[in-house]
N, C-alpha and C positions, 0 to 999 in steps of 0.2 A: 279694544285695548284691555284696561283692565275690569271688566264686565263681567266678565268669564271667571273673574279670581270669587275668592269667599269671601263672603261679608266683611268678616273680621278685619282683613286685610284692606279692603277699599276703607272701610270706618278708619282706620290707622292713617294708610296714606294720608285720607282727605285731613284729621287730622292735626298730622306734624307738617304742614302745609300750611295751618288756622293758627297755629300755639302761640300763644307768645313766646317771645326768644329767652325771657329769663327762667319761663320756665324748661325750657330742652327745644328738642328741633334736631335735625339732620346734622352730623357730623361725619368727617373721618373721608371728605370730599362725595357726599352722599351715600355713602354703602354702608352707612350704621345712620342711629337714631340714639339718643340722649335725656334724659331725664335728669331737671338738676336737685330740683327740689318734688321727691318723692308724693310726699303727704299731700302740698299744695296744690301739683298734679292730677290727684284722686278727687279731691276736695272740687277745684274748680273747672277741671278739662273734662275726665270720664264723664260725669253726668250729663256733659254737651248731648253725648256721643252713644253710650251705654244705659243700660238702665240700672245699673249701681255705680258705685264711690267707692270699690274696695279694689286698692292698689296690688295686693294678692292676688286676687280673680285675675287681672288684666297679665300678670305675669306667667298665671296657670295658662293662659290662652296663650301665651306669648310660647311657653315653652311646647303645648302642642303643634303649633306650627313648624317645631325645630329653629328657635332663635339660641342664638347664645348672645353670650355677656362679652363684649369686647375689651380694649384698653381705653381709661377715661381720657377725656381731652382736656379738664380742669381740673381748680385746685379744690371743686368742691367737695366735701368729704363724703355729703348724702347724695350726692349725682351716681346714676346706673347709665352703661353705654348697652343696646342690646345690636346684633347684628342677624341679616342673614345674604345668603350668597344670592340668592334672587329676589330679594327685597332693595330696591337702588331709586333714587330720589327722581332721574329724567327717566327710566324706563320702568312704568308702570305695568305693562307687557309682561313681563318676566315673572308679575304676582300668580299669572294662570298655574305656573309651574309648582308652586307651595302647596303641599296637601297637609292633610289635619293627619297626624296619626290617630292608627285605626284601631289601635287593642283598647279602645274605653266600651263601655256597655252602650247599648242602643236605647237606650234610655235618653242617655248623658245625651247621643247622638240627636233623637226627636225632641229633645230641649232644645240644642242650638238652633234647628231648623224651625222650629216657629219662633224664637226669636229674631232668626235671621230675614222669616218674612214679615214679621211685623215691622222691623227696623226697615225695610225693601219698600213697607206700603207709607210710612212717616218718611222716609225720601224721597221719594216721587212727589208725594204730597209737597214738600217742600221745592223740589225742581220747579212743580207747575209755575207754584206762585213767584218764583224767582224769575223764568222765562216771561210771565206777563208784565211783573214789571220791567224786565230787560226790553220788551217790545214797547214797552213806552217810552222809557229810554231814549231807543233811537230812531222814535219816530222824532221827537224833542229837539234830536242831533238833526236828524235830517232837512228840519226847518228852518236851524240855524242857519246850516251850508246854502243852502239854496239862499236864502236873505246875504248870508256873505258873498256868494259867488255874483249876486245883481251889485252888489254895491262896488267889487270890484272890477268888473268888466268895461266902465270908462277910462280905467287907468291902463288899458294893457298890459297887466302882469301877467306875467308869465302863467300856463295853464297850472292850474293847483296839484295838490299829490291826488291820488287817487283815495277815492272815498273810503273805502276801507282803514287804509292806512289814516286817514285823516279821526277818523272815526275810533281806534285802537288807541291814539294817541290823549283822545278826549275822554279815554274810560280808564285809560293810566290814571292821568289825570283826577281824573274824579273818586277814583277806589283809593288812592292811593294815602291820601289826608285821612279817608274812614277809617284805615288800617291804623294810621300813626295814633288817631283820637280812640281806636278801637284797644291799641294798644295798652292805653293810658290809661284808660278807663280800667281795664283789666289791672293793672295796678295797683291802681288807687279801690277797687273794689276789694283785693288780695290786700292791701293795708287794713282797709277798714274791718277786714275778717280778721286778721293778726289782732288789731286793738280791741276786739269783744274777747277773743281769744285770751291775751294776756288781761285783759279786768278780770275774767273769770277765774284764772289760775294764772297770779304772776310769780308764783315759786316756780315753774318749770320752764328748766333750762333748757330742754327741746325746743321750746314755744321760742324764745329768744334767739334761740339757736338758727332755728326758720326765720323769722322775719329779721335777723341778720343780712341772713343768706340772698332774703330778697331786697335789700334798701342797699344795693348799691351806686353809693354816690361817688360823683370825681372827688380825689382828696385836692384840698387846698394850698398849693406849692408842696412842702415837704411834710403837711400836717394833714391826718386827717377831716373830711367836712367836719362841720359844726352839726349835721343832720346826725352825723356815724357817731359822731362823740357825743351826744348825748343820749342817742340810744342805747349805747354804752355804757354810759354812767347811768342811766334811769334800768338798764337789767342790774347793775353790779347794787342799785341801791334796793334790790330786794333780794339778790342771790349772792350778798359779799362772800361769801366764801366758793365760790363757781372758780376752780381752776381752768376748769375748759375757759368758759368766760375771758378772765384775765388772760391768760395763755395764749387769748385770740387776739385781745386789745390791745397788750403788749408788743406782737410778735407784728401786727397789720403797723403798728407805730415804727417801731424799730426797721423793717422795710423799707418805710421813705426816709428816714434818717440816716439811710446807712452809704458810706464814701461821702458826706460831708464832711466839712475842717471841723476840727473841734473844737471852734469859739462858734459855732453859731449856737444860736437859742433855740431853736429847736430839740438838740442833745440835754441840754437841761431844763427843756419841760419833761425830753423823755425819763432823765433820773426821777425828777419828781413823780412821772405817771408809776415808775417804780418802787420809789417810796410809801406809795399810796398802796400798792399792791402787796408790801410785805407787811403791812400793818394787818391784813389777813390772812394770808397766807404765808406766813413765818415760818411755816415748818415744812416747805416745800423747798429743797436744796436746788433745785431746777434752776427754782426766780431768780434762787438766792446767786448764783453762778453766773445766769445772765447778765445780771446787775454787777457783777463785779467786774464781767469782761467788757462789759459796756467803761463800768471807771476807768479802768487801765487802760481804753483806748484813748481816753480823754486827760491821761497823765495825770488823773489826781491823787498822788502819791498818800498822804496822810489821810483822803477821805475812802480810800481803798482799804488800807489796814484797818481803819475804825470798821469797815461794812464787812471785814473777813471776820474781824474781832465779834463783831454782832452777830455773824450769820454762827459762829461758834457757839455761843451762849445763847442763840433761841434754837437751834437744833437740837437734835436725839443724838445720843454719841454714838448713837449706828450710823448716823451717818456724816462724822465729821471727816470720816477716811475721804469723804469727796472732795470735802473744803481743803484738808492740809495740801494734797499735790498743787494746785494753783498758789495756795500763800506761798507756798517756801519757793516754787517758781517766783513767783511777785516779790517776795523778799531780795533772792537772788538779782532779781533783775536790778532793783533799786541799788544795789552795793550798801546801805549802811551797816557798817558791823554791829553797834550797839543796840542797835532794833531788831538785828540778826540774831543774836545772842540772847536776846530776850524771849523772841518768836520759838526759835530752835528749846529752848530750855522748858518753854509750855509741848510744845512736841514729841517732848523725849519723854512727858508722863503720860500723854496717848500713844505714845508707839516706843517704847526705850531698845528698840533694833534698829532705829533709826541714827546712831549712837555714831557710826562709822561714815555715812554720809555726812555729819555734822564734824567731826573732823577733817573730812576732808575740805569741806568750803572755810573752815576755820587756817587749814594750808595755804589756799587759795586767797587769803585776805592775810596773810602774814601773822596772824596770831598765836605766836607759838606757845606764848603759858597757857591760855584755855586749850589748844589745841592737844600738846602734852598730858595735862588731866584728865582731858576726856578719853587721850587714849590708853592710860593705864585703866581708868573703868571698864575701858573693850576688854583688856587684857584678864579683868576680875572676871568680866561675865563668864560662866561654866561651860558654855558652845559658843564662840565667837563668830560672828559672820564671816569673816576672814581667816587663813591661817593664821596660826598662833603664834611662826615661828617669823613670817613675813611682819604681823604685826610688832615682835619686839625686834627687829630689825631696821624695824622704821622707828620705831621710839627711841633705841640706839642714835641713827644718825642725827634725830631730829635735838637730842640731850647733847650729842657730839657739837653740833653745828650751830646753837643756839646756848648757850651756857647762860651766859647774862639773864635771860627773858627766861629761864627759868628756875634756876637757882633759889628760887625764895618758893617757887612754889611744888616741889617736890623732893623728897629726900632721894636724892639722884644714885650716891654710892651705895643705898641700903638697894636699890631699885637693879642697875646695874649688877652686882653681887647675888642678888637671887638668880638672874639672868644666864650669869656664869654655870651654876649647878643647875637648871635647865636643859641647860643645850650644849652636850660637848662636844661637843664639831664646831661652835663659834665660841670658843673662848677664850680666843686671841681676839676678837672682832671685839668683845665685852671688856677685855682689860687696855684695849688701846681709844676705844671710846671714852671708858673712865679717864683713861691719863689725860686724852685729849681735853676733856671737857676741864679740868683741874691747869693745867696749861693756859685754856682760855680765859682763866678766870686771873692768872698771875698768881697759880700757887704750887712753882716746881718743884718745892721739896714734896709735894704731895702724889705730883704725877712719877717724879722718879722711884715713890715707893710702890706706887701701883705697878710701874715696869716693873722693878726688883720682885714684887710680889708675884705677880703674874709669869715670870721669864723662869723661875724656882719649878714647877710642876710642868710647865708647858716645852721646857727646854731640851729632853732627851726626846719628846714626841716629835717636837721641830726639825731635830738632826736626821732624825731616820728618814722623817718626809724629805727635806734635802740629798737624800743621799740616792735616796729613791731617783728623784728627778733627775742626779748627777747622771746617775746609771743608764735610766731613760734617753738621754742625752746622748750619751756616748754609743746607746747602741742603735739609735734613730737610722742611722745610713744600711746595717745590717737589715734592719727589719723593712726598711722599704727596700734594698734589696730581696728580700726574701717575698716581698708583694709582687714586684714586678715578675719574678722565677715562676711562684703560684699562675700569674696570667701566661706567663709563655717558660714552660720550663726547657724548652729545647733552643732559648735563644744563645748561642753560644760567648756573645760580648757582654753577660751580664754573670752567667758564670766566671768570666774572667774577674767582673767588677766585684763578684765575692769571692772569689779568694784571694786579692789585692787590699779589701777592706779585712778578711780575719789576720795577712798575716801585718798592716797597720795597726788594726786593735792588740794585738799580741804582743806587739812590741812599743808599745804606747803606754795601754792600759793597765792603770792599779787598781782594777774593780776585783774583789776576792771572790765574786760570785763565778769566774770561770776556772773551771779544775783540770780541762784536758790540756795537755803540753800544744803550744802553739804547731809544729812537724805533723803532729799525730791527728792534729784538727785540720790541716791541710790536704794534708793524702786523703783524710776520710773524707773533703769536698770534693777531689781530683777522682777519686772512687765513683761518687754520686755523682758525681756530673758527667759521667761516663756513660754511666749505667744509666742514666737519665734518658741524656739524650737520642734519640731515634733518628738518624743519617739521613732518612728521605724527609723527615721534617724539620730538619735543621735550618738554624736561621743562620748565619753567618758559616767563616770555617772549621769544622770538628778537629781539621788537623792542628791546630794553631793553641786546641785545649791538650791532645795528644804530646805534640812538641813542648809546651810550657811544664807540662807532668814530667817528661823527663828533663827537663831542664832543672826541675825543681830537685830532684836526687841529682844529676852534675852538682850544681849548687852546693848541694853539702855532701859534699865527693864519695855518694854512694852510688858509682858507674853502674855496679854490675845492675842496683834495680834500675836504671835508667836505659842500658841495653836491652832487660828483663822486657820494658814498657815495649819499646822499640820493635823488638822480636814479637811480639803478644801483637803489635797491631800491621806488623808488613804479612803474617801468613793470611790476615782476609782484607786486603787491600781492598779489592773489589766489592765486596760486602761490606763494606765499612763507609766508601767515599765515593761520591757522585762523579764527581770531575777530577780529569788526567793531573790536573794539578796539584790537587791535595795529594794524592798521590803520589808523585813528585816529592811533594814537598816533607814527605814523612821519610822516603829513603833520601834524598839530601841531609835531611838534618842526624840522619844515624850515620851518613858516611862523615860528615866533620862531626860525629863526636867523636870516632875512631881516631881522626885526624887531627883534634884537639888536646887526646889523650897517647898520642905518639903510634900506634895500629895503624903504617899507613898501607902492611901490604894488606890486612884485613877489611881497610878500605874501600885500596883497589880491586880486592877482591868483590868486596859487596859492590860496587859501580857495575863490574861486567854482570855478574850477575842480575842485575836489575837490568841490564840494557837488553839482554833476553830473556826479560818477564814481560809479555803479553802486556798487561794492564799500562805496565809504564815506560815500555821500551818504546816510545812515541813522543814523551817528552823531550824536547829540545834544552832545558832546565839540564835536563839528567845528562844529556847528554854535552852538555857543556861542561859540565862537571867533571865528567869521565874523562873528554879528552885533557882536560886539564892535569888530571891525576896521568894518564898515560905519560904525556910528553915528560912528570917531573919525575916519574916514580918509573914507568916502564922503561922497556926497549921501542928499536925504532922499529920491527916488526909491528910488534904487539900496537905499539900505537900506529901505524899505517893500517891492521888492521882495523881500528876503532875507527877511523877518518873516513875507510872503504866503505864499512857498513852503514857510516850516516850517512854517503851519498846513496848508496842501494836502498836505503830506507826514503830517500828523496826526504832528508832533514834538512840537508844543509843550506847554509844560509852563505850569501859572497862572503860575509867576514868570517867564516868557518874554510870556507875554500880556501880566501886567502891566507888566512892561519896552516892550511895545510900544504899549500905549495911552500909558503916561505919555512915548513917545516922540514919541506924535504931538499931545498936549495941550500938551509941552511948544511946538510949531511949530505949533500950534493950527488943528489937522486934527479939531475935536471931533464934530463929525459920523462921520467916518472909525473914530474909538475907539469911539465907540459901534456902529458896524456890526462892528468887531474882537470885542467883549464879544460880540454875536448870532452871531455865525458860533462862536468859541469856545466857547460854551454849547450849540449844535447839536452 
């Protein structure tokens, strides 16, 4: 097994196997090993083992094998964790596999190897004499069994365990008390080396530090032993100033006191154990913080401030920046304002930036005449924490809103009035403040002077801002018109919607900022929105913008440009509109303007002429039109032709047929109506 491994490594095993447990042992479920107490370690285990006591050497060795330093598994600050990947607590086996690195000299090399046999020939030595007594042992055992097994054989019990087993259980047994007394002894041995130790040098707070480390005792409910705490007290009565020390005795106390209620007694041995402590260490803001978060748990309102107040006046003023963030938190928390006010006002000569915070919690507790002063001081300082213009804006409402509470304590209208020549953008906000506050005082012949004063310069600047707005107002519909156009300018129902809102504006509005004649600004929209729009991305119908344009000159009975329109958009019918309808619908509306303006043969003439235009001689619109113009306006030829060519066209519809039979029965063509019914019915 591990036979085959190198000395060093069986010495080790065997070992952390023997240690006592306070001082280290195997951790990390075997695959690392622990050291807690360094120095103690050297002092009473190497020399078992090795033939020095230097804790350095054992870790030089450590590291040529390839150990490293693992993660500790306590809280102790001089504990070392070492590991390796074939070092493991049940598989000794695995040690063959560790070699020694090789790049040292062969020197170093022939050192360890006669050390490694001399340590090989005191082993052995030691085996024998172990195995001899082990053979007495159980020769001992074996005379037992045999006297037991005669004395039980009249009772019939049952056959015994097997001697082996019987025999393993009696050497538990028996090692196993050596160990616990082997233990103990190791302890009290390691005390008794501590107390030569500390006689000889009780200034050194190492030494204490170590035999801390080893006197661990159970604490006593929520209280440290009586063993701990006077160890404690017997280091601190030679090392009174040892923060470590205290920092230990404190923090090991505070531990088991900590999530009880705050009437036990235990809390207030611990303030005392802290009172004790800043009687030396005064100038350590650490203690001093502890202690005061300890009070505040304990609701002791007045003995809190007093220990802020102390830890103030025994500190360095480097370091009161620590203390103030928890008082004025502590103040805050308690609500008094007059302790508030007092605390705050020591504050503002260590820290006078602090100036604006302090008005605000002066808000927050209703204080408005300290509040008010302190914020004119923000206002004096040369770089305000705050804007300049937000803070007299609040001084404003806070003078508005509060008159009474502060009227004695500020010249309010001298204060106001500078305020005014300040800032000319709020100087209507400064003279309606002023009134107000003169108002709430009950003194309105003083507020109507400040109106009067105030409305004299501010009054022609007021008009124009209103007139602005009015303007704005009025042209709101236009201009989101003109947003909706930007996103889709080819939508043809929003063109409508602006030129319906210019020619409302036009005949509405008294704004002098518009100079084009309302006509002239219309056409020039019916232009653009012409010219705008594009036919194959048109959103509604383009004809219906074309129709309204000439409607707009009928309207103010200038025909000919409304003909002009008309003619300009029939020679590119096709080029201009997607569907037969629009189409349509642009030569219908030119033949009744003809016909609204008395032109009816020019009418009838533009109807035939469209019913043999390709693009539109398909609409049935158009063609109801026509025949209607034939029957009033033609002859019966002329319109029997029109009747002919919409059934050769396969237009007609039964109420067109029978509009054309009954038109020829009525000029009594009845032969002809009855060939109309046969061809209709094919």
């Amino acid at each position: 097994m591990k036979s085959s491994a190198p000395m060093f490594l069986q010495k080790l095993f065997d070992m952390l196997h023997a240690m006592p447990s306070f001082l280290g042992g195997w951790c990390h479920g075997g695959r690392a090993f622990e050291i807690s107490a360094p120095l103690e370690f050297a002092r009473l285990v190497l020399p078992q083992y090795f033939k020095h006591s230097k804790y350095t050497s054992f870790v030089r060795q450590l590291n040529f094998y390839g150990f490293v330093k693992g993660a500790k598994v306590s809280d102790v600050a001089t504990s070392v964790v070492f590991q390796h990947v074939h070092f493991v607590q049940h598989k000794p086996h695995l040690m063959r596999r560790i070699k020694r690195k090789t790049n040292h000299s062969n020197e170093a090399f022939n050192q360890d190897a006669v050390e490694a046999v001399d340590e090989l020939r005191r082993d052995v030595g030691e085996i024998k004499a172990t195995l001899s007594g082990l053979d007495a042992q159980l020769k001992q055992l074996q005379e037992v069994v045999k006297v037991t097994m005669t004395l039980l054989e009249p009772f019939q019990f049952k056959p015994p365990p097997p001697l082996h087993q019987e025999l393993l259980e009696e050497a538990i047994a028996y090692y196993m008390p050596a160990r616990s007394e082997d233990d103990d002894w190791s302890r009290k041995s390691m005390e008794a080396q501590f107390e030569e130790d500390v006689a000889r040098n009780p200034y050194s707070i190492e030494t204490w530090t170590s035999y801390l480390n080893l006197l661990h005792t159970k604490p006593s409910g929520h209280r440290l032993s009586k063993e701990r705490v006077a160890l404690f007290r017997r280091a601190l009565s030679y090392v009174p100033l040892s923060y470590k020390l205290w920092k230990r005795f404190l923090d090991e106390s505070y531990a088991l006191v900590r999530g009880l209620r705050i009437d036990r007694p235990e809390l207030v041995e611990l303030t005392l154990l802290y009172e004790d402590a800043l009687v030396h260490l005064h100038k350590m803001p650490r203690i001093w913080l502890q202690y005061l978060s300890l009070l505040d748990h304990l609701r002791w309102g007045t003995r809190t401030r007093r220990v802020f107040d102390r830890a103030l006046r025994a500190l360095p003023i480097t370091q009161h920046k620590r203390i103030w963030g928890p008082y004025l938190a502590f103040i805050h928390a308690q609500g008094v304002a007059s302790t508030a006010i007092r605390v705050y006002r020591r504050f503002l000569m260590f820290d006078p930036s602090g100036r604006e915070e302090y008005v605000r919690y002066l808000l927050s507790m209703e204080l408005w005449e300290e509040a008010s002063i302190q914020l004119v001081h923000v206002l004096n300082l040369p770089h305000p924490p705050s804007s300049r213009h937000a803070l007299w804006m609040e001084l404003c409402s806070l003078i508005s809103s509060h008159p009474d509470d502060i009227s004695s304590a500020l010249n309010v209208d001298a204060i106001l009035r500078s305020g005014v020549h300040l800032f000319s953008d709020e100087v209507g906000r400064f003279w309606c403040a002023l009134a107000t506050y003169y108002m709430r005082l009950g003194m309105f012949e003083s507020a109507r002077d400040v109106y009067e004063e105030g409305l004299d310069p501010t009054s022609p600047e007021l008009s124009r801002t209103l007139h602005l707005y009015e303007d704005l107002a009025e042209r709101r519909p236009l201009l989101l018109n003109a947003v909706y156009l930007r996103q889709n300018p080819h939508s043809v129902a929003h063109w409508h919607q602006r030129i319906a809102l210019i020619t409302t504006s036009s005949s509405t509005s008294t704004s002098t900022t518009t100079t084009t004649p309302s006509p002239i600004l219309i056409v020039q929209t019916y232009t653009e929105a012409l010219k705008t729009i594009d036919s194959t991305l048109a959103v509604g119908a383009l004809s219906s913008l074309w129709i309204s344009f000439a409607s707009f000159y009928e309207a103010h009975d200038d025909v000919a440009n409304a003909r002009a329109v008309f003619e300009k958009v029939r020679h590119r019918l096709a080029s201009s509109f997607r569907s037969l309808d629009e189409r349509a619908a642009i030569v219908c509306a030119q033949i009744e303007l003809e016909l609204r303006h008395g032109a009816f043969d020019a009418a009838l003439e533009f109807a035939r002429a469209a019913c043999r235009q390709k693009p539109v001689m398909r609409s049935l619109k158009l063609w109801h039109l026509r025949v209607d113009l034939e029957e009033s306006l033609g002859d019966v030829p002329s319109t029997r032709s029109a009747y002919e060519d919409l059934i050769d066209l396969k237009l007609a519809t039964p109420v067109l047929v029978l509009q054309f039979t009954a038109y020829l029965e009525t000029h009594e063509y009845f032969e002809d109506a009855f060939h109309v019914y046969e061809k209709a019915v094919q």
